[in-house]
C-alpha positions as CSV (number, residue, x, y, z in Angstrom):
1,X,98.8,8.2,162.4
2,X,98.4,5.7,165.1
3,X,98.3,2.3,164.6
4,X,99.1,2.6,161.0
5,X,102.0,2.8,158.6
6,X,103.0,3.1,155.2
7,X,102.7,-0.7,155.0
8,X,99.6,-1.0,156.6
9,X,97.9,1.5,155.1
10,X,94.3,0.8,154.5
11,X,93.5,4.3,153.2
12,X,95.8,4.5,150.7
13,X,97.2,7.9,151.9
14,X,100.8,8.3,150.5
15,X,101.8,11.2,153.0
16,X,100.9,8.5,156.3
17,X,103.9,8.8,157.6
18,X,104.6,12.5,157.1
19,X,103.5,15.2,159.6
20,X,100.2,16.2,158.9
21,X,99.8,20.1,157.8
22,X,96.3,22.2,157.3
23,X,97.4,23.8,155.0
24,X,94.5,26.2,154.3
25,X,94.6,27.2,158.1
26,X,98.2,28.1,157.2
27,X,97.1,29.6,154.2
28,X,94.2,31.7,156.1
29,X,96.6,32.6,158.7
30,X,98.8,34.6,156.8
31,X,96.7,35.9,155.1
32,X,95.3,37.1,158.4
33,X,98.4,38.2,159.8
34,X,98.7,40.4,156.6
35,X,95.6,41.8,156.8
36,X,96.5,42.6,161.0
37,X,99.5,44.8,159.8
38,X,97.7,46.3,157.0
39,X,95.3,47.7,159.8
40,X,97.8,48.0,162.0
41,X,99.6,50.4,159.3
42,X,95.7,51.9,158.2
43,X,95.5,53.1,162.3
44,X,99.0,54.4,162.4
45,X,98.4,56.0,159.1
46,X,95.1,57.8,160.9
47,X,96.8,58.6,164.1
48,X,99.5,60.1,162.1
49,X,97.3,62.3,160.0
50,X,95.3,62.8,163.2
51,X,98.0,64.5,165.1
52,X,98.7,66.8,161.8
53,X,95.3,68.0,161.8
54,X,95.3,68.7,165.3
55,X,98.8,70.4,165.0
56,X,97.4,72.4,162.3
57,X,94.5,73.9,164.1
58,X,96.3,74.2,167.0
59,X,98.6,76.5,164.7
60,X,95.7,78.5,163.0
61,X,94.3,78.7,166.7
62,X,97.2,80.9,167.3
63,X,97.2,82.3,164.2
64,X,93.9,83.5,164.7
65,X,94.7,84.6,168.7
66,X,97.5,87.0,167.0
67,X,95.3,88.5,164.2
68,X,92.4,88.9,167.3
69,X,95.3,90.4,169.2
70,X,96.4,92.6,166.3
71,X,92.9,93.6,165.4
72,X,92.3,94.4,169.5
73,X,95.5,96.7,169.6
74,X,94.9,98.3,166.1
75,X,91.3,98.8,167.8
76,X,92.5,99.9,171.1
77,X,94.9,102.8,169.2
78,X,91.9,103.8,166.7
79,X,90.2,104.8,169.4
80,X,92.7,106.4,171.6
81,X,93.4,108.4,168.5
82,X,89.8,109.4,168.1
83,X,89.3,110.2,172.0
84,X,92.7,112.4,171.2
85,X,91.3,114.0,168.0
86,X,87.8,114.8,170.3
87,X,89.9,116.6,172.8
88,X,91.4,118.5,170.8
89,X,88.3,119.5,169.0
90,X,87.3,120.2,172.5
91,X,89.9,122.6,173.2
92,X,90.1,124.1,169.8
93,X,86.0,125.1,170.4
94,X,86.8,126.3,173.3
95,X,89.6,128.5,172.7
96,X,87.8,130.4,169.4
97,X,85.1,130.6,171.6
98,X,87.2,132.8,174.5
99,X,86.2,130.4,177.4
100,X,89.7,128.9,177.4
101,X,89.9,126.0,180.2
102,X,93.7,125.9,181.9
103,X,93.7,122.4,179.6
104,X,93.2,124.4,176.7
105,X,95.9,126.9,177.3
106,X,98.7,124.4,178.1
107,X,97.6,123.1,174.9
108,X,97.7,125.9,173.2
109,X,100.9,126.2,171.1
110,X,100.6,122.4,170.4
111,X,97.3,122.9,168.5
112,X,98.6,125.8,166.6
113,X,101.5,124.0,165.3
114,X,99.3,121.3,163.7
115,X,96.1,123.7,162.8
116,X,95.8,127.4,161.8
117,X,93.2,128.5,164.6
118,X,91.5,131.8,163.2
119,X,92.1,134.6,166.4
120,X,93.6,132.8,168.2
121,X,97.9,133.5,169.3
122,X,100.7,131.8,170.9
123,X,100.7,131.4,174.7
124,X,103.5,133.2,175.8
125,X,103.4,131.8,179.3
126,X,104.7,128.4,180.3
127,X,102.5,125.7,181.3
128,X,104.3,126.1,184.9
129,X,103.1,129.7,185.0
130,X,99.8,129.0,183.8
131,X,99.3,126.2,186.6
132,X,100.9,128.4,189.3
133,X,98.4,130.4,191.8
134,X,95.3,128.1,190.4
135,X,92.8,127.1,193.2
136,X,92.6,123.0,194.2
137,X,89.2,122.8,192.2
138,X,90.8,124.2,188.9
139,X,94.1,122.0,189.4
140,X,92.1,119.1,190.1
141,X,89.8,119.7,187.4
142,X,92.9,120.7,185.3
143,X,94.3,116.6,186.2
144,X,91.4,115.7,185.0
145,X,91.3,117.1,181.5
146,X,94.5,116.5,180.9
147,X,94.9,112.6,181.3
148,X,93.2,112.4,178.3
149,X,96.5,113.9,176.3
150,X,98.8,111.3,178.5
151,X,97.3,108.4,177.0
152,X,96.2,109.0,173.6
153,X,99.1,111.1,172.6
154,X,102.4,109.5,172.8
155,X,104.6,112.2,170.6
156,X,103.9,114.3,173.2
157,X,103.8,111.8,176.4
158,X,106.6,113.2,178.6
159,X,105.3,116.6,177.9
160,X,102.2,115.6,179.8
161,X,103.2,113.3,182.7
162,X,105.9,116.5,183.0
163,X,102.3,119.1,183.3
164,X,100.8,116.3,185.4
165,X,103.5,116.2,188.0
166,X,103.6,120.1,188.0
167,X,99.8,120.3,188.3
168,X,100.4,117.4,191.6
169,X,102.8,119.8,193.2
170,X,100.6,122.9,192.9
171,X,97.4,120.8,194.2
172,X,99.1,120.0,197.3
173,X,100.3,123.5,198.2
174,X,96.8,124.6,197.4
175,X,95.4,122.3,199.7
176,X,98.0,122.9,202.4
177,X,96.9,126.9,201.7
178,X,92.9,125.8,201.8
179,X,93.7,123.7,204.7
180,X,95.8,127.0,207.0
181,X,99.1,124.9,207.0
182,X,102.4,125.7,205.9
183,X,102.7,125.1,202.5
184,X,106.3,123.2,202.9
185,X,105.6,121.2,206.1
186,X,107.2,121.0,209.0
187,X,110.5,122.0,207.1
188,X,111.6,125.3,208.0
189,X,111.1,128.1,205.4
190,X,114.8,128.7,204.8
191,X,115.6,124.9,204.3
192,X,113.1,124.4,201.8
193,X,113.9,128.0,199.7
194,X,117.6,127.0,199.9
195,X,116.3,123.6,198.3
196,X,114.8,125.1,196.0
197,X,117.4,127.2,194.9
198,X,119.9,124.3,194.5
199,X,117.9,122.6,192.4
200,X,116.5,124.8,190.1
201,X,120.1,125.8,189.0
202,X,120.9,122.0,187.9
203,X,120.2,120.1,184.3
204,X,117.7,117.6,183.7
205,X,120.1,115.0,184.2
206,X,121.6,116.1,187.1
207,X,118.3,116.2,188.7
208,X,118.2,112.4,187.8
209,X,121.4,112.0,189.6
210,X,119.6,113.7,192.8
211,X,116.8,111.6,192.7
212,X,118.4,109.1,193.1
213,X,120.4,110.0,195.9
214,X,117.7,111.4,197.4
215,X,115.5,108.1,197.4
216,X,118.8,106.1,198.9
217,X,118.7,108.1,202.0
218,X,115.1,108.0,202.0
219,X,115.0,104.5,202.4
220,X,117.2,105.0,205.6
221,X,115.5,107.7,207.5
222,X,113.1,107.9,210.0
223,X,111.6,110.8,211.9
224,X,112.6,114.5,211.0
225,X,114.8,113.3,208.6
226,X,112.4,111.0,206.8
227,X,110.1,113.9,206.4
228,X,112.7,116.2,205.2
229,X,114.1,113.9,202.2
230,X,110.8,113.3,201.2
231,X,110.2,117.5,200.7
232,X,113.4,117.3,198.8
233,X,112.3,114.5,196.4
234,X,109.1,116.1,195.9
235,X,111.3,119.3,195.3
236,X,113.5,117.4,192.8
237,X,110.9,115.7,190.5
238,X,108.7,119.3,190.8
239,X,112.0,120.7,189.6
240,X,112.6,118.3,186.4
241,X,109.1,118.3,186.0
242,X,109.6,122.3,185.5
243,X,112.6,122.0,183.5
244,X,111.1,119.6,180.9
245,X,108.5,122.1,180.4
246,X,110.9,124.9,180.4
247,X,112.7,123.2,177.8
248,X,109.2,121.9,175.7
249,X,107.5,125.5,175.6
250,X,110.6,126.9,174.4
251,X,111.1,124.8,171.7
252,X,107.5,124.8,170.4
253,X,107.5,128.2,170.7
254,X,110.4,128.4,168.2
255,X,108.7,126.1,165.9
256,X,105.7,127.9,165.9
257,X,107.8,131.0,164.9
258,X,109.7,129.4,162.2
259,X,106.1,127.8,160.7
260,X,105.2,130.7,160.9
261,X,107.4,132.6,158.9
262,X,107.2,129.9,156.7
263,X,103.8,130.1,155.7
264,X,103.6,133.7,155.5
265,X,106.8,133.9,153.0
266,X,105.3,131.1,151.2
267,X,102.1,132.8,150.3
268,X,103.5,136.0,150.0
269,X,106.8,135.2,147.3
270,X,104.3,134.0,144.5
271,X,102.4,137.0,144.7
272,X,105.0,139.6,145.2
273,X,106.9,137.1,142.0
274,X,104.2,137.7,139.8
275,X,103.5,141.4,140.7
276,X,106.8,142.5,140.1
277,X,107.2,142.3,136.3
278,X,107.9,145.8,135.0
279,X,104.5,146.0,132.8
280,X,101.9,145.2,136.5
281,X,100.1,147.9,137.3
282,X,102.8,149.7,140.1
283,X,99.8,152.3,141.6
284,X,99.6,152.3,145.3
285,X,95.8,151.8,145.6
286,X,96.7,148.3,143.9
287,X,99.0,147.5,145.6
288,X,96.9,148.0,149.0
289,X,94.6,146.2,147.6
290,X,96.9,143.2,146.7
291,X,98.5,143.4,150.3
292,X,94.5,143.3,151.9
293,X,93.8,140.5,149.7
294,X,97.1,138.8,150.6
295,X,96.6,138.9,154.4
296,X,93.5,136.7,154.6
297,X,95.4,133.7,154.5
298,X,94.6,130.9,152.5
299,X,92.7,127.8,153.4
300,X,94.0,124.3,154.3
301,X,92.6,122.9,150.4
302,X,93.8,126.0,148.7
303,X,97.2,127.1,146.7
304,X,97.8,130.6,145.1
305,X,97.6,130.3,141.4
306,X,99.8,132.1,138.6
307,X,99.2,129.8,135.5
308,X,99.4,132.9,133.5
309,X,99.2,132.7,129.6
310,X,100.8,135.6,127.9
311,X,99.0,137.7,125.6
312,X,100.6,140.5,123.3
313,X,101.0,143.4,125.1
314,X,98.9,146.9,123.7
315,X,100.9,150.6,123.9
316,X,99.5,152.5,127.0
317,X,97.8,149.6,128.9
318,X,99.5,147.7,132.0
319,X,98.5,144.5,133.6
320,X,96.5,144.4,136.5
321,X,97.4,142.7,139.7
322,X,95.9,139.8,141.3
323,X,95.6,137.4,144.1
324,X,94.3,133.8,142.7
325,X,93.7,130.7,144.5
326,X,93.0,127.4,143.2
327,X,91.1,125.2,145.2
328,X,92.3,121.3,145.1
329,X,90.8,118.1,147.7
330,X,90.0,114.5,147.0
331,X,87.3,113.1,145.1
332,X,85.7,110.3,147.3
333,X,83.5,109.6,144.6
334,X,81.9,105.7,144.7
335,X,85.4,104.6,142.3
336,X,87.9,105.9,144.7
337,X,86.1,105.1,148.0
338,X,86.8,101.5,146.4
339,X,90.2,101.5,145.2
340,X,91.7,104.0,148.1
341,X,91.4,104.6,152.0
342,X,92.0,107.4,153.9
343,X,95.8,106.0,154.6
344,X,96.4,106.1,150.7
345,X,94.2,108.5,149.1
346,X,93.8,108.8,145.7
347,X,95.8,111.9,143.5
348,X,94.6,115.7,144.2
349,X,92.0,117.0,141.6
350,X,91.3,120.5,141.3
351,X,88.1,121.5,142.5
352,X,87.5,125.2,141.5
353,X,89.2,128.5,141.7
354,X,89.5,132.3,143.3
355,X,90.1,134.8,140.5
356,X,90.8,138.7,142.4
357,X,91.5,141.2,139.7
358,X,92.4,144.5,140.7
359,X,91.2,147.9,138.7
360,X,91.5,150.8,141.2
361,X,91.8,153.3,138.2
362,X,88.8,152.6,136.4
363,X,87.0,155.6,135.2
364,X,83.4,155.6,137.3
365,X,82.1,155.8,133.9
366,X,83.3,152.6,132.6
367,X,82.2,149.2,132.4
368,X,82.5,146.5,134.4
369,X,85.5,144.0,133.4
370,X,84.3,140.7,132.0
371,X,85.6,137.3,131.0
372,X,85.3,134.8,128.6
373,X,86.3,131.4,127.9
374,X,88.7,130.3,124.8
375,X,89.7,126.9,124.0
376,X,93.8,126.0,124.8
377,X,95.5,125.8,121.4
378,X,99.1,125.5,122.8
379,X,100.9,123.2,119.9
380,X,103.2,121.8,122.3
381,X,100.8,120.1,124.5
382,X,97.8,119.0,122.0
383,X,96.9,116.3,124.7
384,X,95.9,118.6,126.8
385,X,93.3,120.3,124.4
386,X,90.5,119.7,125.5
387,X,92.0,118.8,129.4
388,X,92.2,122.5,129.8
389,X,90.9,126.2,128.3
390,X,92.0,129.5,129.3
391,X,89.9,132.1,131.3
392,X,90.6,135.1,129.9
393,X,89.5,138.8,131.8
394,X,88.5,141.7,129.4
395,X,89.5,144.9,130.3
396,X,86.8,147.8,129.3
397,X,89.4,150.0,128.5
398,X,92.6,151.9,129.5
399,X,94.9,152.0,131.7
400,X,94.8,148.2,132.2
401,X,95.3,145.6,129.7
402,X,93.7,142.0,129.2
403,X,94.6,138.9,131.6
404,X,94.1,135.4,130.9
405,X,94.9,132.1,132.8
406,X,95.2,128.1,131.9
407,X,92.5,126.5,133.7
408,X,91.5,123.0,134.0
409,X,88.5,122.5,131.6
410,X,85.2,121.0,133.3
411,X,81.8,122.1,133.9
412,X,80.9,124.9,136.8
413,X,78.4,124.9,139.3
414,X,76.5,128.2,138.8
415,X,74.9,128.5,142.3
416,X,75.6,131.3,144.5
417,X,75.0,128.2,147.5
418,X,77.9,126.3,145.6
419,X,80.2,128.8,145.8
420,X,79.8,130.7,143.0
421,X,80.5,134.6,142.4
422,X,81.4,137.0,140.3
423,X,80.9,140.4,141.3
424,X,82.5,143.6,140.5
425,X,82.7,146.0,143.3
426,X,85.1,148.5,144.5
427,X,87.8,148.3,141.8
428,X,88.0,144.2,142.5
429,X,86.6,141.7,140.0
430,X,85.9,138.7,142.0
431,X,85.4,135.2,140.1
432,X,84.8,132.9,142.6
433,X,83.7,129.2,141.3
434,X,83.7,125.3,142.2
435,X,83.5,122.5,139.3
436,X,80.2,120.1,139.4
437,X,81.1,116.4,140.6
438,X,80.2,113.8,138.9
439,X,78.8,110.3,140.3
440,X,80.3,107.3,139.5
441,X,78.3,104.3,138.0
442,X,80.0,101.3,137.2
C-alpha cells in the first residue's frame, strides 16, 4: 500500500506488504468458469442429441418413402392384375356367348389352358392367320383391345408385343389397300417377295442378326435406297414377329393337348378302377350309363369319390356302378377371414356330395332304392367316430346288392334351392346334397 509499511502500519494489517488478492472474486470466478463449460458441455450435449433426432427422422423419412413406394407398386400391380383378370372375363363372355372379337380369338388357347370354358375349342389357326385379311377398323380396334394383355400380363409379354407388331404390319397394308397404293411401296413386287422369302426361311436369332445389319445400312442411306432398307426392316421384325408366334401357338397348342389328356385320364382311371372289380354290375346299359355320367366333366371344387366301405357280399346280387363326386371349397367363415387371406387360405373342408347309382335292371315293378345313415364303428380309427358315418344305399332286391360309403358326418341342408336332390329316375339314383354352414361367434 502506498505510503505505508510493515513498520508503519497504522491498521494493523499483517499481509501490508503482500500483494493484495480478492479472493472471493477468485473464488466466484471459477466457480463461473465451471459453470461456462458445464453449459458449454449441456449445448454440445443438445446439439449432439439434436443432430441424432434429426438423423433419425431423416431415416424413418425414407423408411416411410420406401414402404409409400412399396405400397404404390404393390398397388400399381393389384390393379394391373385386376384390369388383366376383367379382360379376360371380357373375352371369356364373349366367346361362350359366340360373338368372339379377333382379341378374343388370339386369346383363345391361353384362356383354355388356365380355365375349362364350357363349348368352347382350341383355335386351330395362328394369331398371324387370324390377323391376316382383317379390315384397318378391325386391326385397329384389334391394337386396341389387346394393349391391355401387354401391360398387365407379363408371363405372356413377348407373346403380345409379338401380335402387336403383326397386327402394325397388317394395318399398314390395309391402309395402303384402303388408300389404292401398292401395298409394298415403291419397291418392286419381285424385290419385296424375294425378301420375303429370305427371311421367312431364317431362325429367330438370325433374324436378330439381320436387324441389325439392316438398321447399320439404314443409317447410311438416302433416297431409293433409304426407302428400300426400311421395307426390309419392316419385313424382318414382321418376320420375327411371325416366328415368335409360330413358335408360341404351337407350343400352347401342345400344352393344351397334354392338359387335356390329363384331365380326361384323371377323371376317368378312378371310375373305370372302381368299376372293374369282378363282382360290379358288367351289363352294357350300365356301363352307358356310367360313360354318360363320366363325360360331364367335373367342376373346378369337385373330386370323384370312391371311399367305399365293404359290406359282405349276398349269392346272386352284384354291385352297382357309380359316378360320385365330393364337393370340397374354403370356409370363409368370420374365424378364417381373420386368421387367413386369400394368398394363404385356410385347409379344404368338404362341402357336400354327388351320389349316382346305377340300376338299369330293375324290374318296373320294384321299388325305388333308398338310403340310410349308420354310425362309423371302424375299431381302428375310434377318433374318427363321430367325425364321420357311412351312407349306405338299399337295394329293393335282385340283381344288385347293397352300397355304402364313409362320409364326413355333419348336418345337410334339405332344400331343393341349396342343392339338395334325391330322385330316382330312369334306372339312376341320384343323391345330391351340400352340408349347412355354420357362423362363427367368438
Amino acid at each position: 500500500m502506498v505510503g505505508y509499511t510493515n513498520e508503519k502500519n497504522p491498521f494493523g494489517d499483517r499481509d501490508l506488504g503482500k500483494k493484495f488478492t480478492w479472493k472471493k472474486n477468485k473464488k466466484e470466478s471459477v466457480e463461473s468458469e465451471k459453470r461456462i463449460l458445464a453449459e458449454i458441455e449441456k449445448v454440445r450435449e443438445r446439439r449432439s442429441a439434436r443432430e441424432s433426432e434429426v438423423a433419425a427422422q431423416e431415416r424413418m423419412r425414407e423408411l416411410e418413402a420406401r414402404k409409400t413406394a412399396a405400397a404404390e407398386e404393390d398397388w400399381e400391380a393389384k390393379e394391373e392384375a385386376f384390369h388383366l383378370r376383367q379382360t379376360k372375363v371380357r373375352s371369356r363372355l364373349r366367346l361362350g356367348a359366340g360373338r368372339a372379337k379377333p382379341v378374343d380369338r388370339v386369346a383363345q388357347n391361353i384362356l383354355l389352358l388356365e380355365e375349362d370354358l364350357s363349348g368352347v375349342d382350341a383355335e386351330l389357326r395362328s394369331p398371324r392367320d387370324i390377323l391376316a385379311g382383317l379390315s384397318a377398323a378391325d386391326l385397329r380396334e384389334f391394337r386396341d383391345d389387346a394393349r391391355p394383355y401387354v401391360s398387365a400380363d407379363p408371363a405372356r409379354e413377348s407373346f403380345w408385343r409379338a401380335t402387336l407388331a403383326v397386327a402394325d404390319y397388317e394395318l399398314e397394308l390395309a391402309e395402303r389397300r384402303d388408300r389404292g397404293e401398292a401395298e409394298r411401296g415403291s419397291v418392286h413386287a419381285a424385290v419385296a417377295a424375294d425378301l420375303a422369302a429370305s427371311f421367312a426361311d431364317k431362325s429367330i436369332e438370325n433374324l436378330e442378326d439381320a436387324s441389325r445389319q439392316i438398321e447399320a445400312r439404314r443409317r447410311d442411306a438416302q433416297g431409293a435406297d433409304r426407302e428400300y432398307w426400311d421395307h426390309a426392316a419392316a419385313e424382318c421384325e414382321f418376320a420375327a414377329a411371325a416366328k415368335t408366334l409360330e413358335s408360341a401357338h404351337a407350343d400352347i397348342l401342345e400344352r393344351l393337348g397334354n392338359q387335356r389328356r390329363t384331365t380326361t385320364e384323371k377323371k376317368k382311371k378312378p371310375v373305370a378302377s372302381t368299376l372293374a372289380k369282378p363282382e360290379a354290375d358288367d351289363s352294357p346299359a350300365a356301363a352307358a350309363m356310367v360313360e354318360r355320367e363320366q363325360d360331364k366333366l367335373c367342376a373346378d371344387d369337385e373330386d370323384l369319390f370312391t371311399a367305399e366301405v365293404p359290406l359282405p357280399p349276398r349269392p346272386n346280387r352284384r354291385k352297382p356302378r357309380y359316378v360320385n363326386r365330393v364337393k370340397t371349397g374354403y370356409e370363409w367363415n368370420k374365424y378364417n377371414q381373420t386368421h387367413y387371406t386369400p394368398e394363404e387360405p385356410p385347409p379344404k373342408i368338404v362341402q357336400g356330395y354327388r351320389f349316382n347309382i346305377f340300376y338299369p335292371d330293375l324290374h318296373r315293378d320294384q321299388k325305388a332304392p333308398t338310403y340310410v345313415l349308420e354310425q362309423w364303428t371302424d375299431p381302428a380309427e375310434s377318433n374318427d367316430r363321430n367325425a364321420f358315418c357311412v351312407i349306405k344305399f338299399v337295394s329293393p332286391g335282385a340283381p344288385y346288392d347293397d352300397l355304402a360309403f364313409k362320409i364326413v358326418n355333419q348336418e345337410w341342408e334339405h332344400g331343393h334351392r341349396r342343392g339338395f336332390k334325391c330322385v330316382f329316375d330312369r334306372g339312376v339314383l341320384h343323391l345330391h346334397f351340400n352340408f349347412k354352414r355354420w357362423r362363427y361367434r367368438r
